[in-house]
Backbone as ProteinMPNN parsed JSONL, in Angstrom:
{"seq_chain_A": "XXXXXXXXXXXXXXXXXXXXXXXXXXXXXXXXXXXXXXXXXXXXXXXXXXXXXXXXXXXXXXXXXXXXXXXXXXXXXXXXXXXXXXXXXXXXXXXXXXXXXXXXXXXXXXXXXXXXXXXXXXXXXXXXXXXXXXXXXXX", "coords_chain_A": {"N_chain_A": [[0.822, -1.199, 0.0], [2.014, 1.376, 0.819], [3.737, 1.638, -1.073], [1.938, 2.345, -3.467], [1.086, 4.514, -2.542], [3.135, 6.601, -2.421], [3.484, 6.038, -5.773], [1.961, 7.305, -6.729], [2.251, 9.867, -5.485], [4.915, 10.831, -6.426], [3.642, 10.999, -9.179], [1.659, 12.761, -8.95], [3.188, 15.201, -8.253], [5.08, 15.204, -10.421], [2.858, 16.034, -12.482], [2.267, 18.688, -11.19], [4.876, 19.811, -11.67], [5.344, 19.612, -14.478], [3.343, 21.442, -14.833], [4.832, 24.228, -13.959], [6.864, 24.219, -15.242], [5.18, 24.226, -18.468], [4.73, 26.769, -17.822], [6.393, 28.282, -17.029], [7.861, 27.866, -19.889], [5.714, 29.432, -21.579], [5.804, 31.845, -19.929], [7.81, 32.519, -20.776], [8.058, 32.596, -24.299], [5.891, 34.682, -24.397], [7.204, 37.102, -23.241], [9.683, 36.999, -25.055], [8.479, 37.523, -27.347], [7.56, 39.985, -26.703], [9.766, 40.999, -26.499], [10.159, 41.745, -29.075], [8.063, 43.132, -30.287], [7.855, 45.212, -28.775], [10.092, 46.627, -29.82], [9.668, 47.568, -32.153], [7.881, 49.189, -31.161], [9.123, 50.879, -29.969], [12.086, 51.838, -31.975], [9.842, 53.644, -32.96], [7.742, 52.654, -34.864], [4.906, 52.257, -35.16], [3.05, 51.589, -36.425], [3.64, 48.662, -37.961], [3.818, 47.734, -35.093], [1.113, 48.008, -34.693], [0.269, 46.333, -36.558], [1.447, 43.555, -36.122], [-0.018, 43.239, -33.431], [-2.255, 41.55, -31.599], [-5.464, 39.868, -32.782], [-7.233, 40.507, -30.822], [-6.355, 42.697, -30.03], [-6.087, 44.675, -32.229], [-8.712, 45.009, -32.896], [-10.05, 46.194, -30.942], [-9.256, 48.584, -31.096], [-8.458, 51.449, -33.791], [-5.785, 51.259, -36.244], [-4.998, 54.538, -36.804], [-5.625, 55.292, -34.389], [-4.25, 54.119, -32.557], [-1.416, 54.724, -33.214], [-1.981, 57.722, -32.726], [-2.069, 57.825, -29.796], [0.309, 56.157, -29.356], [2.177, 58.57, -29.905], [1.321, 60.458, -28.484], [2.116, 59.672, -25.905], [3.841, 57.804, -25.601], [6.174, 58.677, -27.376], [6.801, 61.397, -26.408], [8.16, 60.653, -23.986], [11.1, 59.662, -24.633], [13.64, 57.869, -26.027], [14.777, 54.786, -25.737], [16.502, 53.397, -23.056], [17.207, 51.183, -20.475], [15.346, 48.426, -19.926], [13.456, 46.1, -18.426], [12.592, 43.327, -16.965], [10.172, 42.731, -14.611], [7.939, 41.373, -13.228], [6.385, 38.572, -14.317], [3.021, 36.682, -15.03], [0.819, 34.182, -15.181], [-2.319, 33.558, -16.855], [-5.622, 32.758, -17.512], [-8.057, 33.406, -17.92], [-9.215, 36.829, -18.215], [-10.284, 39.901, -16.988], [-12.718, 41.075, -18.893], [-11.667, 40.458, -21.322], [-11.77, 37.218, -23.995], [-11.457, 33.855, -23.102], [-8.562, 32.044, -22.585], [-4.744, 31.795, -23.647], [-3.096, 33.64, -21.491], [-0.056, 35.756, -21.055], [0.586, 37.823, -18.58], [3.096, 41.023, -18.261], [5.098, 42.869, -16.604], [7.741, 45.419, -17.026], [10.457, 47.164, -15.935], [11.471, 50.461, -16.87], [13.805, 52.698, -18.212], [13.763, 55.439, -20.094], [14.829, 58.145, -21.945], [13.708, 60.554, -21.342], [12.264, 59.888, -18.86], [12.802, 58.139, -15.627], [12.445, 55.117, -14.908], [9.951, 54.472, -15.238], [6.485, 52.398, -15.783], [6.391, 49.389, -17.292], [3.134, 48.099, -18.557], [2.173, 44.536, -20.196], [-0.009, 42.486, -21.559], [0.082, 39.461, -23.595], [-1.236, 37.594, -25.259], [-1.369, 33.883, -26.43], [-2.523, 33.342, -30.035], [-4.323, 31.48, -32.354], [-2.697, 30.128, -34.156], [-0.737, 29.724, -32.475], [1.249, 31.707, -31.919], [2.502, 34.145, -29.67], [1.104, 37.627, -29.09], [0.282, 40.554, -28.86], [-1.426, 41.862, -26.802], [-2.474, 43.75, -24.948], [-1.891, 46.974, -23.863], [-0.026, 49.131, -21.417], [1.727, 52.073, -20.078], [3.283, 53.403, -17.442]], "CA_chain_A": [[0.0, 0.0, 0.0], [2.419, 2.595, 0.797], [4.173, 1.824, -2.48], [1.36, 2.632, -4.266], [0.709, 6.233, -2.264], [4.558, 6.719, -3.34], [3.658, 6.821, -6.958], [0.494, 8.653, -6.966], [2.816, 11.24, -4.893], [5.537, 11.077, -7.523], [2.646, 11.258, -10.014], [1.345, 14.038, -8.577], [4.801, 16.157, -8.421], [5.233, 15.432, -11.611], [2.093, 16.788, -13.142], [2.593, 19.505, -10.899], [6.082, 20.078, -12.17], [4.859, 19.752, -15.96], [2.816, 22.698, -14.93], [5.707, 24.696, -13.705], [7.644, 23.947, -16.981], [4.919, 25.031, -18.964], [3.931, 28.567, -17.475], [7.514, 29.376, -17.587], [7.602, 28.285, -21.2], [4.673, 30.355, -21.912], [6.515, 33.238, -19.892], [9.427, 32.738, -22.002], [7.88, 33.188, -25.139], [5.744, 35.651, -24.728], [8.463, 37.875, -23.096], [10.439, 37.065, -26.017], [7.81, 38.065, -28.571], [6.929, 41.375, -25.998], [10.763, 42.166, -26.552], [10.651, 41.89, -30.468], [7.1, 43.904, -30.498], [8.401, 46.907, -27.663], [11.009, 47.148, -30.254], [8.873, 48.151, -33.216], [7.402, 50.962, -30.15], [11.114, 51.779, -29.963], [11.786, 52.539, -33.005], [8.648, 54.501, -33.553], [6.944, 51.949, -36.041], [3.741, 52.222, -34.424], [1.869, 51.173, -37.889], [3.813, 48.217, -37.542], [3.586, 47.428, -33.797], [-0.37, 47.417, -34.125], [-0.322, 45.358, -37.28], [1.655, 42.895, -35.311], [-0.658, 42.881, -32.233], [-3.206, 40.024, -31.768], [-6.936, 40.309, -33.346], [-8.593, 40.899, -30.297], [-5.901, 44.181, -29.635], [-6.576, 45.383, -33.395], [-10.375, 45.025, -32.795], [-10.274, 46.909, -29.788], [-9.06, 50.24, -31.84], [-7.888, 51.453, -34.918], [-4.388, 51.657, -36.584], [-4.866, 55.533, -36.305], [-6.086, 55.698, -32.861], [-3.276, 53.782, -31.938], [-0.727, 55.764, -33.769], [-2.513, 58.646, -32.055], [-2.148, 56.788, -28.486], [1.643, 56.399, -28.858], [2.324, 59.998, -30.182], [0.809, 61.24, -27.322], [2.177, 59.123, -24.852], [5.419, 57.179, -25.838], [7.366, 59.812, -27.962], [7.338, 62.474, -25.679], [9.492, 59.698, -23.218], [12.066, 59.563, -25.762], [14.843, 56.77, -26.267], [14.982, 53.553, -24.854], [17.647, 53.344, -22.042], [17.516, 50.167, -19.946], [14.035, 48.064, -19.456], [14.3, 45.097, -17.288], [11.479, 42.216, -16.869], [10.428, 43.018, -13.712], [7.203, 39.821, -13.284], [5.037, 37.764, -16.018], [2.108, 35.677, -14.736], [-0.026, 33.285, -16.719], [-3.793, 33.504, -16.426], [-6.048, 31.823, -18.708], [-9.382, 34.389, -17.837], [-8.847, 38.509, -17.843], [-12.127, 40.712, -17.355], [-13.31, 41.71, -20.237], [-11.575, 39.25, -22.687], [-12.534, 36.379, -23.47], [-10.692, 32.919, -21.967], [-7.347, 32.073, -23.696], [-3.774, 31.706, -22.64], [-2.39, 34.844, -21.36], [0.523, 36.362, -20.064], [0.912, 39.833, -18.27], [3.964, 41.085, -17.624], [5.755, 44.219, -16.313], [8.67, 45.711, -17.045], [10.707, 48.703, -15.639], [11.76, 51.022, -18.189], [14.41, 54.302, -18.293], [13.897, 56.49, -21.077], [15.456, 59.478, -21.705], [12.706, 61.826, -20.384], [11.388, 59.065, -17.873], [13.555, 56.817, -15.399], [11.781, 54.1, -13.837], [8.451, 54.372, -15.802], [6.508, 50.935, -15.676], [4.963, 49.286, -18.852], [2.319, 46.904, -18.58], [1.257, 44.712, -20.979], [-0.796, 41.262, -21.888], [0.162, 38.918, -24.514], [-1.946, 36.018, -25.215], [-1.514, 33.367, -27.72], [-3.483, 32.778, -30.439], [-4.862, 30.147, -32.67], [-1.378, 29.934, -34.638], [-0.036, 29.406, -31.802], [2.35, 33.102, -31.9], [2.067, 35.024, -28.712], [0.831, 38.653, -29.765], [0.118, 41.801, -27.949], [-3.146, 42.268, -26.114], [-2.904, 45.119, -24.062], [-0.207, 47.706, -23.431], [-0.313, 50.597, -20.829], [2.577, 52.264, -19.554], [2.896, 54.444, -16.477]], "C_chain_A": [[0.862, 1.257, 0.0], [3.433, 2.504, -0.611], [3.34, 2.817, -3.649], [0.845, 3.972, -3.791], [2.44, 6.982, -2.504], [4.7, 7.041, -4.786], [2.551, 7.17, -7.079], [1.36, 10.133, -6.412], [3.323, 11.686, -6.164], [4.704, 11.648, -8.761], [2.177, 12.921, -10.263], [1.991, 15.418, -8.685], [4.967, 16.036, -9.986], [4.388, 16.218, -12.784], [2.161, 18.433, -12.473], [3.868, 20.515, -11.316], [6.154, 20.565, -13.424], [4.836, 20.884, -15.34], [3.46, 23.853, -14.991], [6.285, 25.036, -14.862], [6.217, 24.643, -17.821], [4.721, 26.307, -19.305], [5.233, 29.025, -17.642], [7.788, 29.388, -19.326], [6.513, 29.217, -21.492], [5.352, 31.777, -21.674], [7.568, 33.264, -20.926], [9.125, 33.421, -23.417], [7.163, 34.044, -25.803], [7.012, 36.672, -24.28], [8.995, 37.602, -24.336], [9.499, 37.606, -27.555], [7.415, 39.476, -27.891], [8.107, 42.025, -26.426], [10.838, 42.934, -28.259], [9.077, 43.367, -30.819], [7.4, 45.598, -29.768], [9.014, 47.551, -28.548], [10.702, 47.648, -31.434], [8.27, 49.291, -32.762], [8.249, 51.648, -30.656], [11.502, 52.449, -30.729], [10.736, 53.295, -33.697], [7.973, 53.9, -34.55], [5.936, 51.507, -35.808], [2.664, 51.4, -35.484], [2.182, 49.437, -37.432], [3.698, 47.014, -36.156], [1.978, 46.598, -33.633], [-0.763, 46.456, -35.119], [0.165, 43.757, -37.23], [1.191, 42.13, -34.182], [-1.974, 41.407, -32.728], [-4.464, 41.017, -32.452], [-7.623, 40.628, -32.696], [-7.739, 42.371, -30.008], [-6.183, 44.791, -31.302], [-8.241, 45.386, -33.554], [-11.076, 45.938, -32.04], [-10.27, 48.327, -30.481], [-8.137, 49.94, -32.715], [-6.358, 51.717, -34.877], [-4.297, 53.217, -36.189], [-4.907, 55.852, -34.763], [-4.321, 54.731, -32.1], [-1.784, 53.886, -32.371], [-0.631, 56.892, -32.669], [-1.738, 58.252, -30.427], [-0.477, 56.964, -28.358], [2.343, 57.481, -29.243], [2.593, 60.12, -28.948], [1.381, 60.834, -25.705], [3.767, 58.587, -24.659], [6.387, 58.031, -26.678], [7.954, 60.428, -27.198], [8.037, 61.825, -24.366], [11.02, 59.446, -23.783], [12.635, 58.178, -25.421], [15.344, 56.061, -25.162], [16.619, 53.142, -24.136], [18.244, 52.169, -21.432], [15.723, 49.846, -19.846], [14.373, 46.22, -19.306], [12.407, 44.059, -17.092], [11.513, 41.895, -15.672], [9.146, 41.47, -12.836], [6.153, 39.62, -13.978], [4.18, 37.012, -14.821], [1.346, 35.379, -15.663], [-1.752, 33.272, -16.049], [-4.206, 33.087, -17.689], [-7.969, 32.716, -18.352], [-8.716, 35.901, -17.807], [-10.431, 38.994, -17.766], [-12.021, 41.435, -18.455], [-12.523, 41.29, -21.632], [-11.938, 37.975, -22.41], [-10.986, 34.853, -23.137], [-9.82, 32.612, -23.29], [-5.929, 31.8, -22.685], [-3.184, 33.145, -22.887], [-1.099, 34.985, -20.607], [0.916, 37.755, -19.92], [1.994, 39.673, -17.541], [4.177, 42.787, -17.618], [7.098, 44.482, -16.517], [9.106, 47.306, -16.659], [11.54, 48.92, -16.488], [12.546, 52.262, -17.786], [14.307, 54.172, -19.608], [14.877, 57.778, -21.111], [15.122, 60.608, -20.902], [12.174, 61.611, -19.189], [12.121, 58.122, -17.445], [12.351, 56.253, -14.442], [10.133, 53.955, -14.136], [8.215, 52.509, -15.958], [5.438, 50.738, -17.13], [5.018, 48.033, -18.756], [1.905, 45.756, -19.455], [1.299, 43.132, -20.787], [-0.492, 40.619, -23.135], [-0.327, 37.606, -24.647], [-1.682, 35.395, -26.676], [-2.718, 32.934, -28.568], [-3.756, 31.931, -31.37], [-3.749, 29.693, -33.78], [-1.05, 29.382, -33.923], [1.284, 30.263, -30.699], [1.35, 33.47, -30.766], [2.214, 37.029, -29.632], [0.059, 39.506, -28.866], [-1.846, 42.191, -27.83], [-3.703, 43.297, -25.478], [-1.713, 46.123, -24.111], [-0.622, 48.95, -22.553], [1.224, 50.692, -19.963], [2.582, 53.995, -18.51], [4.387, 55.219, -16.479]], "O_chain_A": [[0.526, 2.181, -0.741], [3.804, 3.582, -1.076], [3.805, 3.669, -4.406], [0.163, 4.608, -4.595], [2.461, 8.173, -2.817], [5.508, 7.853, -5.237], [2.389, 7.367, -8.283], [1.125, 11.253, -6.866], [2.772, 12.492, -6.914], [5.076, 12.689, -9.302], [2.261, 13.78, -11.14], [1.478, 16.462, -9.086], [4.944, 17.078, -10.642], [4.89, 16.835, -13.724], [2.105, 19.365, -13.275], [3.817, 21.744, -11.278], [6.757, 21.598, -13.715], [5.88, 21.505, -15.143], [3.062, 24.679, -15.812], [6.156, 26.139, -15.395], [6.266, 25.871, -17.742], [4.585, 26.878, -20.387], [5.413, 30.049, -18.302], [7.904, 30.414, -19.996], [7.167, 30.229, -21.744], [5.523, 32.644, -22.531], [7.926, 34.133, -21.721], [9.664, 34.469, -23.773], [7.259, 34.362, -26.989], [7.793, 36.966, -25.184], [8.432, 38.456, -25.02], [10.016, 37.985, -28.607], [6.853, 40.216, -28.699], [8.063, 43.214, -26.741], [11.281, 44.025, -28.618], [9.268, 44.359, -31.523], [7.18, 46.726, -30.209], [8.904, 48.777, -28.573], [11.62, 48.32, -31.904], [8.054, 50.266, -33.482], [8.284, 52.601, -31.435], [11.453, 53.667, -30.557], [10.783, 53.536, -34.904], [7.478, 54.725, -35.317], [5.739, 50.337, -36.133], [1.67, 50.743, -35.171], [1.349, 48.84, -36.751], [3.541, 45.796, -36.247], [1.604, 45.566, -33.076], [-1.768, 45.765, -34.956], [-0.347, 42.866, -37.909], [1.545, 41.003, -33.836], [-2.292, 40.733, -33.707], [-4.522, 42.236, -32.612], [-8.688, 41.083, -33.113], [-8.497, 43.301, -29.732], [-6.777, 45.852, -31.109], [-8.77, 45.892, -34.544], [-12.204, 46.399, -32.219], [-11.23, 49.092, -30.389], [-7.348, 48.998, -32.79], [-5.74, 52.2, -33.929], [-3.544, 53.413, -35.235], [-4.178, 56.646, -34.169], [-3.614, 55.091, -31.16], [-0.975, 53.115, -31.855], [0.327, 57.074, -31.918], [-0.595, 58.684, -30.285], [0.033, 57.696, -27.51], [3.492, 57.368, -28.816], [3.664, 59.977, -28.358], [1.167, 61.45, -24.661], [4.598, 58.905, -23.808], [7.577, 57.855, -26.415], [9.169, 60.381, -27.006], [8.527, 62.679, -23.627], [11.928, 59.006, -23.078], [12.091, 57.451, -24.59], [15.979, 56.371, -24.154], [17.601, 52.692, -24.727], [19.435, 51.911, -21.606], [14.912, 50.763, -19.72], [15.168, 45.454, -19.85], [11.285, 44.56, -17.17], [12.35, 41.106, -15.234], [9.611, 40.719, -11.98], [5.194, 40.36, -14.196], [4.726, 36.797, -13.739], [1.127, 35.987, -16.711], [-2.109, 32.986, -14.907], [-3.519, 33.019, -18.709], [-8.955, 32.152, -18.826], [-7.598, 35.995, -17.3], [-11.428, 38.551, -18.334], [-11.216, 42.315, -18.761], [-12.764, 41.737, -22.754], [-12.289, 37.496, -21.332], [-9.786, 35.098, -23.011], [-10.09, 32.784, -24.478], [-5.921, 31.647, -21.464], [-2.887, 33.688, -23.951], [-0.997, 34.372, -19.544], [1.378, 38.567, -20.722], [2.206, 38.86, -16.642], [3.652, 43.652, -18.319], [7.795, 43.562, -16.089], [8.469, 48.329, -16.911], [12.301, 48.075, -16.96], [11.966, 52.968, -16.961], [14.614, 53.177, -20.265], [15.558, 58.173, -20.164], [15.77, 61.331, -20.145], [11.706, 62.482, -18.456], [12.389, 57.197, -18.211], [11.638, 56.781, -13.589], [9.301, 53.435, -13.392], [9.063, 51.633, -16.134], [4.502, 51.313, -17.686], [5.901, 47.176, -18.783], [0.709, 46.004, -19.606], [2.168, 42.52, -20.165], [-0.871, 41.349, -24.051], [0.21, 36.623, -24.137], [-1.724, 36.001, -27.746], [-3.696, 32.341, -28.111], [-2.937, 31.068, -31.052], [-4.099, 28.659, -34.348], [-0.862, 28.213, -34.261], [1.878, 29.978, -29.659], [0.131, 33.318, -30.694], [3.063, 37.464, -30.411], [-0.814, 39.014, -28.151], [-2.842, 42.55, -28.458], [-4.866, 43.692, -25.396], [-0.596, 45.752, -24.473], [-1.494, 49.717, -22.961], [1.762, 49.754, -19.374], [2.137, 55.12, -18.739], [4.567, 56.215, -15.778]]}, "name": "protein", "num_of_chains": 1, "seq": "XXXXXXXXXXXXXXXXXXXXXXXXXXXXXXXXXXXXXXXXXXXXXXXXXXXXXXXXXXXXXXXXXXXXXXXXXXXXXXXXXXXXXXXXXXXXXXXXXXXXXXXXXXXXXXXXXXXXXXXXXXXXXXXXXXXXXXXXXXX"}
C-alpha cells in the first residue's frame, strides 16, 4: 500500500512540475515576442507594432487611434535606455476578454525623459499558436 501512495505522490509532483515547466515556457515566449514587439514601439513603427498585435488588440481600436495613443504618450518619453522584466504571470481568464492563454507582464523602463516608468502589458496566444500583444499601458 504505501508503495502505491509513493507513486500517486511522484505522479502528482510530476504533473505539478509539468505545470511549472509550462507557465515558464509560456513566460518565455511571450516575453520574447513582448521584446521583439516593444522594439517596433522603440523605433517609432507604431503602424507596424499594431499590425503585429493580436486580433482581439486590433479590434479593440484602430491603426490611427493607436498611432494617435503612442504619439501622445510614448514619444514624448524619448529613447529607450535600460528596461528590465520586472514579473510575467499566466492567467487563462482577464475581465473583459474572453478565456485564452495569457501572459501579463511588467517591465521597468528608463527612457530618456522618464527613469523608472513601468509598462504593462498582456500577450496572449493565439490560434497559430504566436504570442501577440493584447494590451499595453505604460505608467
Amino acid at each position: 500500500m504505501r508503495k502505491r501512495h509513493l507513486v500517486v505522490l511522484v505522479f502528482c509532483f510530476g504533473l505539478s512540475l509539468s505545470s511549472v515547466f509550462a507557465d515558464n515556457a509560456a513566460e518565455m515566449a511571450a516575453s520574447a515576442a513582448a521584446t521583439i514587439w516593444l522594439g517596433q514601439i522603440d523605433s517609432a513603427n507604431y503602424a507596424n507594432s499594431w499590425k503585429n498585435a493580436s486580433v482581439y488588440f486590433r479590434s479593440a481600436l484602430t491603426e490611427k487611434n493607436w498611432i494617435d495613443a503612442l504619439n501622445g504618450t510614448r514619444k514624448p518619453l524619448g529613447k529607450l535606455l535600460l528596461r528590465k522584466l520586472n514579473k510575467a504571470k499566466n492567467a487563462k481568464s482577464l475581465p473583459g476578454a474572453p478565456d485564452g492563454n495569457y501572459v501579463v507582464m511588467q517591465f521597468v523602463t528608463n527612457f530618456s525623459n522618464k527613469k523608472g516608468a513601468v509598462e504593462t502589458m498582456t500577450f496572449m496566444q493565439e490560434k497559430d499558436g504566436k504570442w501577440r500583444a493584447a494590451g499595453y499601458y505604460i505608467k
